[in-house]
N, C-alpha and C positions, 0 to 999 in steps of 0.2 A: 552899764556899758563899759569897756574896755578902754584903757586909755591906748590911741595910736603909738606906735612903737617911734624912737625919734633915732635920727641919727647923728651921734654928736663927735665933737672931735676937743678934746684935754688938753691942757700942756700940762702936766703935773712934774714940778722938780722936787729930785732930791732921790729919785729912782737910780739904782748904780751896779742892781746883780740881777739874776735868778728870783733872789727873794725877794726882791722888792716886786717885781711881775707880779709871783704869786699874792704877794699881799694886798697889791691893787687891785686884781682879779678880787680876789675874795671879797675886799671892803665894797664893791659894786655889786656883787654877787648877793652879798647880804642885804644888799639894799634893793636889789630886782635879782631875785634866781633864777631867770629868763633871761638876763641881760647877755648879750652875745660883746665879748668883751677882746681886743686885739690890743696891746702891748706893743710900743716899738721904744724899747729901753733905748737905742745910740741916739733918740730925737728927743724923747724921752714927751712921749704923744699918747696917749690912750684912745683908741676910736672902742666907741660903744653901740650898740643896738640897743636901746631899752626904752621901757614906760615912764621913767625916770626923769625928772627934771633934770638940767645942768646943776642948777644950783643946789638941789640933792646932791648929785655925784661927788659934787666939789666940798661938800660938807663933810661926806665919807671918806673922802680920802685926805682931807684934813686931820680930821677925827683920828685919820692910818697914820700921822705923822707925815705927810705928803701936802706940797701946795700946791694945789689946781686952779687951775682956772679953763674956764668955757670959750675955747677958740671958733665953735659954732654953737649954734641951739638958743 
């Protein structure tokens, strides 16, 4: 069975260009390739769509050099 897709919302610091987006993008992406992924770098907020734990996400993107934390989910 499929896990329900959840809708969660990040604060991840330390996000400051262009490449930082990408690279949070990715590190989620790797972790769910379905993940539907929005970046708002001036808040510096990741909203995600995914299968994914919070506490997965926040691992990957620790993992990216990024610290997150689970503002919902």
């Amino acid at each position: 069975m499929e896990e329900p897709r959840k809708d969660l919302l990040m604060k991840v610091d330390g996000m400051t260009c262009q490449g930082c987006v990408n690279a949070v993008t990715k590190a989620i992406q790797r972790l769910d390739p379905t993940a539907k992924v929005e970046v708002d770098l001036e808040h510096g907020r990741v909203h995600v769509m995914t299968q994914a734990q919070s506490v997965e996400i926040a691992r990957a993107l620790d993992a990216a050099g990024y610290e997150a934390h689970a503002m919902t989910g």
